[in-house]
GUDRENLUM-749319 format. One line per 3 residues: number of its first residue (from 1); their letters; for each residue y negated, x, z negated of N, C-alpha, C. Coordinates in steps of 0.05 Angstrom, whole numbers, plus 5000, padded with zeros to 4 digits. Layout:
NUM	a	Y,X,Z,Y,X,Z,Y,X,Z; ...
//
This chain:
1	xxx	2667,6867,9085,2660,6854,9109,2665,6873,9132; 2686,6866,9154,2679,6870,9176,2668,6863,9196; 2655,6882,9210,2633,6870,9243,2639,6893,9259
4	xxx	2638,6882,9284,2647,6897,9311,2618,6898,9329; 2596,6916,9322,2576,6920,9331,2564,6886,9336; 2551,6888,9307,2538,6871,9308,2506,6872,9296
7	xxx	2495,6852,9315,2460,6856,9306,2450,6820,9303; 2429,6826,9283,2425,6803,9267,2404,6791,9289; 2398,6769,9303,2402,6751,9324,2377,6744,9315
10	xxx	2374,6741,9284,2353,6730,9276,2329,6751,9266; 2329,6773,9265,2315,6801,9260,2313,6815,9288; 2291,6829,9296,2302,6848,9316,2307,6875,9302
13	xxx	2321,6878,9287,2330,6914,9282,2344,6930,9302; 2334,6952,9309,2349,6977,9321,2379,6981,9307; 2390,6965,9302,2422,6973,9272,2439,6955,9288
16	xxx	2458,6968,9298,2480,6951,9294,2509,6973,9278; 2514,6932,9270,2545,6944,9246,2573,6950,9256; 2579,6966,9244,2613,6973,9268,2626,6976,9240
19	xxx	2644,6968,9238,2652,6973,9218,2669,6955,9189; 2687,6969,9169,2684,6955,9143,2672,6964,9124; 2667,6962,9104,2645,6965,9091,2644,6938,9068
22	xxx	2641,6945,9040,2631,6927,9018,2611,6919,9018; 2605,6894,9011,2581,6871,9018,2562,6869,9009; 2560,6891,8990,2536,6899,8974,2525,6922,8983
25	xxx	2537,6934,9006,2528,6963,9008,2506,6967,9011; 2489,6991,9011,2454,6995,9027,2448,6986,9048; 2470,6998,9066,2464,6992,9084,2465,6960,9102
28	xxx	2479,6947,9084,2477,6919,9091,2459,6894,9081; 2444,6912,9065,2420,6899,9046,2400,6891,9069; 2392,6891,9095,2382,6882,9117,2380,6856,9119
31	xxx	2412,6847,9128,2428,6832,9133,2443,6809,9112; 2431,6813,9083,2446,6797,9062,2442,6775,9064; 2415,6770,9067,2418,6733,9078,2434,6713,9094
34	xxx	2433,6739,9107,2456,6728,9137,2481,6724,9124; 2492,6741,9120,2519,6753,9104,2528,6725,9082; 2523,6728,9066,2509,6707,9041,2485,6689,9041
37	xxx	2501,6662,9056,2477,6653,9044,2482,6626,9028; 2465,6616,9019,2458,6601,8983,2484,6581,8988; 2505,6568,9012,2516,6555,8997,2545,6571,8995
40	xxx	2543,6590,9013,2574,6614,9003,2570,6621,8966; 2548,6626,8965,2538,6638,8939,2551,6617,8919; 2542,6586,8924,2552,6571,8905,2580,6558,8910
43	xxx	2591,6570,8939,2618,6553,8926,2639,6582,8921; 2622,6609,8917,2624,6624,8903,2633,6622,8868; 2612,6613,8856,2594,6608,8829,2618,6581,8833
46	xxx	2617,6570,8835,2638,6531,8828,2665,6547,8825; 2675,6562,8849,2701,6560,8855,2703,6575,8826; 2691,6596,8827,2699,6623,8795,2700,6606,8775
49	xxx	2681,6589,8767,2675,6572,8741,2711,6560,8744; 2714,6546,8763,2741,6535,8769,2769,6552,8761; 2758,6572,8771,2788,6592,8754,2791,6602,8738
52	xxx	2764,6604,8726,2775,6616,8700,2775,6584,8678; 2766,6559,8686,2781,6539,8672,2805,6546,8674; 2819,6545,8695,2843,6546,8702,2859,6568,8684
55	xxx	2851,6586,8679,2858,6606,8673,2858,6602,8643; 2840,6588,8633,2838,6582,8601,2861,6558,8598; 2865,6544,8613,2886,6528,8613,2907,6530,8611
58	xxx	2915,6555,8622,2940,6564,8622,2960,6581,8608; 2932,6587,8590,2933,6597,8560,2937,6576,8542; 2920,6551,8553,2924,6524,8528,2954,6515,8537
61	xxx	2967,6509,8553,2989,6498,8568,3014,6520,8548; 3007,6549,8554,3035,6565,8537,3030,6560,8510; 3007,6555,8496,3006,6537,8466,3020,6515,8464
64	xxx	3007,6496,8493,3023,6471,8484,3052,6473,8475; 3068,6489,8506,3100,6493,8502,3105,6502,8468; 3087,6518,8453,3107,6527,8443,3093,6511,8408
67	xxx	3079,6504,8415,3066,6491,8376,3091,6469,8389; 3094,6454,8357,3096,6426,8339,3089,6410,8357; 3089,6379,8357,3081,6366,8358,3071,6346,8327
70	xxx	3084,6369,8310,3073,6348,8286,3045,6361,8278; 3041,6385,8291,3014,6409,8279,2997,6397,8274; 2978,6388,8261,2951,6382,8260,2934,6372,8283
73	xxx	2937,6398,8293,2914,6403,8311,2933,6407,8343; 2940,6389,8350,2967,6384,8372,2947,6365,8391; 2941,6349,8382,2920,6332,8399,2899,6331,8407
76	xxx	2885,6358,8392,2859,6374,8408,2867,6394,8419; 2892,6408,8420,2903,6424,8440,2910,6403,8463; 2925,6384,8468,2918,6364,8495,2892,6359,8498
79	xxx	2876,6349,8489,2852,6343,8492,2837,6365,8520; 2837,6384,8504,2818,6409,8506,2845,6416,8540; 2856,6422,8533,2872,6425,8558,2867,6402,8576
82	xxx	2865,6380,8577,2867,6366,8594,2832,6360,8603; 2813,6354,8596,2792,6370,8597,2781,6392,8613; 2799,6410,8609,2789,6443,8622,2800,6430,8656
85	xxx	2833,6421,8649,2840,6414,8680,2820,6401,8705; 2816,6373,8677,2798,6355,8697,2765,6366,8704; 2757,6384,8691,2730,6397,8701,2741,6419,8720
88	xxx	2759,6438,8714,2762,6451,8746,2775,6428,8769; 2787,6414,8760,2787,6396,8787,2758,6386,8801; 2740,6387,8787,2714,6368,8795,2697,6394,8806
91	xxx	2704,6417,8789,2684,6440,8808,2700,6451,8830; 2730,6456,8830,2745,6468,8849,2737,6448,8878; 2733,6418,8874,2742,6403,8891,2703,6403,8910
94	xxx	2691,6408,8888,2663,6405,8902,2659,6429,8916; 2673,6455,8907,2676,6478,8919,2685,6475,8947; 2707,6461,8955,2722,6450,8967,2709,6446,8998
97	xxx	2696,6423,8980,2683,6403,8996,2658,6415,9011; 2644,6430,8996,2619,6449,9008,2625,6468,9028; 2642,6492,9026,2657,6499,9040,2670,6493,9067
100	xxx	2678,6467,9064,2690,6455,9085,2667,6436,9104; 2641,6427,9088,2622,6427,9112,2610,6444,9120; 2602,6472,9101,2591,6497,9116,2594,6514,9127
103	xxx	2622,6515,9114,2638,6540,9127,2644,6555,9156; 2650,6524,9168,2653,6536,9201,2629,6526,9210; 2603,6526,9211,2586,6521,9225,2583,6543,9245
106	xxx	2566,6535,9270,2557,6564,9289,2533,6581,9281; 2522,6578,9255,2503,6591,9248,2511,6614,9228; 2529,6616,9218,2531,6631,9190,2551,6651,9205
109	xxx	2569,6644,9221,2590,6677,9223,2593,6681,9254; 2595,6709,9253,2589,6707,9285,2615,6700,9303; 2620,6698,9332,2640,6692,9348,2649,6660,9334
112	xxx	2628,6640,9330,2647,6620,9312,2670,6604,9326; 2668,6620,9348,2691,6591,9366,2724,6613,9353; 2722,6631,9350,2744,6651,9343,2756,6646,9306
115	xxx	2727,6629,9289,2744,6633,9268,2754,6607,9259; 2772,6610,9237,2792,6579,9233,2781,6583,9200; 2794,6563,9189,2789,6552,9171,2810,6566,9149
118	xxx	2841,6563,9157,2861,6588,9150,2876,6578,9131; 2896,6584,9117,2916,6574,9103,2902,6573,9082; 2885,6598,9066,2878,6589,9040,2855,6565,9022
121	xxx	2849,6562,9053,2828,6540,9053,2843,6513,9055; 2865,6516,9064,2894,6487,9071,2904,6481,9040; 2908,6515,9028,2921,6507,9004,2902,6498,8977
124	xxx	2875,6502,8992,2860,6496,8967,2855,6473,8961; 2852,6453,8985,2844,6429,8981,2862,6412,8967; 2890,6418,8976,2915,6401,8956,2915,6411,8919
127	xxx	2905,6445,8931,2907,6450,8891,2883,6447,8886; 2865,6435,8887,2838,6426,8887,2843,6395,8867; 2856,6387,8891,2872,6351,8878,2881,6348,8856
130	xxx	2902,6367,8867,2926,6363,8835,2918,6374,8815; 2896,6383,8808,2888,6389,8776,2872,6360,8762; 2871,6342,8780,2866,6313,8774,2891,6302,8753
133	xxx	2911,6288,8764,2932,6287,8752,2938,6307,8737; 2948,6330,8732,2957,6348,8711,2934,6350,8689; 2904,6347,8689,2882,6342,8663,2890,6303,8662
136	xxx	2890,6290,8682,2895,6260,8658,2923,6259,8652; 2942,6268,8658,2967,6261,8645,2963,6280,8617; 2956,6307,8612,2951,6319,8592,2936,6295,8564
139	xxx	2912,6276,8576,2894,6268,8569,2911,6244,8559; 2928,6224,8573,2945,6204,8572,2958,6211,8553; 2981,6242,8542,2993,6248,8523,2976,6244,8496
142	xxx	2953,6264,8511,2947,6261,8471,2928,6229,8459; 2928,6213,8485,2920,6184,8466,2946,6173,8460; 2964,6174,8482,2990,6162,8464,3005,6174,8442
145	xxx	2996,6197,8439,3014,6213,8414,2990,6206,8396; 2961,6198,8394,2945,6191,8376,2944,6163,8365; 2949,6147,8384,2961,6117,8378,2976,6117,8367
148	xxx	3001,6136,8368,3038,6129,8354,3028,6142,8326; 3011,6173,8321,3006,6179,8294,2994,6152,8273; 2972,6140,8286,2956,6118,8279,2970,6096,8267
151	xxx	2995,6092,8292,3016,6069,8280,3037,6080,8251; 3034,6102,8257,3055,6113,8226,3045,6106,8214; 3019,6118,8209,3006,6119,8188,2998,6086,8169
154	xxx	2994,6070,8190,2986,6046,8187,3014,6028,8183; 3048,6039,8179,3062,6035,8173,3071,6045,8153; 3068,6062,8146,3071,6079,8115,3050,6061,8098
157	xxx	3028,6058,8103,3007,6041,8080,3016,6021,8072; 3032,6004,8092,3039,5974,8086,3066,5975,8075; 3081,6000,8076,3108,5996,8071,3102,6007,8034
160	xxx	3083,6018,8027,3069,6020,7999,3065,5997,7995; 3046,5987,8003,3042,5964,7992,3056,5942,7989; 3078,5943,8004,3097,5929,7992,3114,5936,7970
163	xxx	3123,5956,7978,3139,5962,7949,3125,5969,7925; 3092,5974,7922,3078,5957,7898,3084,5935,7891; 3076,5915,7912,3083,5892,7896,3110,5883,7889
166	xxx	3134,5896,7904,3161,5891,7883,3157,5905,7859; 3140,5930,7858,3146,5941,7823,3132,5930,7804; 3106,5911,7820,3094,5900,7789,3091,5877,7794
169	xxx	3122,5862,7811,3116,5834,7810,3100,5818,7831; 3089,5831,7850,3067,5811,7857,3043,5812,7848; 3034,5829,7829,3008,5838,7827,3001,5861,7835
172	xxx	2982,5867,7852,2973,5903,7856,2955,5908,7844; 2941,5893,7826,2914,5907,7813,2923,5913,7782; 2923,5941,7773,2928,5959,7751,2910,5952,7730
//
């Protein structure tokens, strides 16, 4: 955190901050409320939960590329991937959303007519979105690749059972 001689508005302390300085320091332990408060903290806590979905995803996604599609276990790798997507979309986006009503208020940072909102806050709200689509199309694959296994399968039984009853005639019971 930087501050350019600043004193907390809402305290009278003899301190003012000049300076950069890490947000945990001693000396800013005064001032942490100010600094941090409960909804930076949580769209703190949402956004993190959000990337490291993301981040587990992207681990499930280089699986997807490279397994089978005949593997076993192919359709709880979509599953589970598409899943992780659509819950960091729902925490990234509430992150988002909190942020963007708290963020620029005139109470939380000082000079507020000076600060903007900023590119990474532009780019978050669109990659906020699109982890919507990329978890249901994931989600879309593995019911349609679970339907078409379902239909084999339920095509192989009957294509038995027919060619039982060409080998004993028209009777299936042994």
């Amino acid at each position: 955190m930087c501050l350019n001689d600043f004193q907390d508005i809402h305290r009278f302390y003899d301190v003012r901050f000049t300076g950069c300085m890490w947000i945990f320091e001693e000396e800013y332990y005064i001032i942490h409320d100010y600094l941090l408060p409960p909804f930076f903290i949580t769209v703190q806590f949402f956004f993190t939960l959000a990337f490291t979905l993301l981040l587990v995803s992207v681990i499930l996604t280089l699986l997807f590329l490279m397994c089978s599609k005949d593997h076993e276990r192919y359709i709880h790798l979509l599953i589970t991937n598409g899943s992780c997507l659509v819950v960091a979309g729902v925490l990234a986006l509430f992150s988002v959303i909190l942020f963007g009503c708290y963020g620029d208020s005139r109470d939380w940072m000082p000079n507020w007519e000076h600060n903007n909102m900023g590119w990474s806050f532009a780019l978050a709200c669109p990659g906020s979105v699109m982890l919507f689509p990329a978890g249901i199309l994931f989600l879309v694959e593995a019911r349609r690749l679970k339907y078409k296994r379902l239909n084999e399968i339920g095509h192989r039984e009957a294509a038995y059972t027919m060619d039982d009853r060409r080998r004993y005639g028209g009777h299936t019971d042994i």
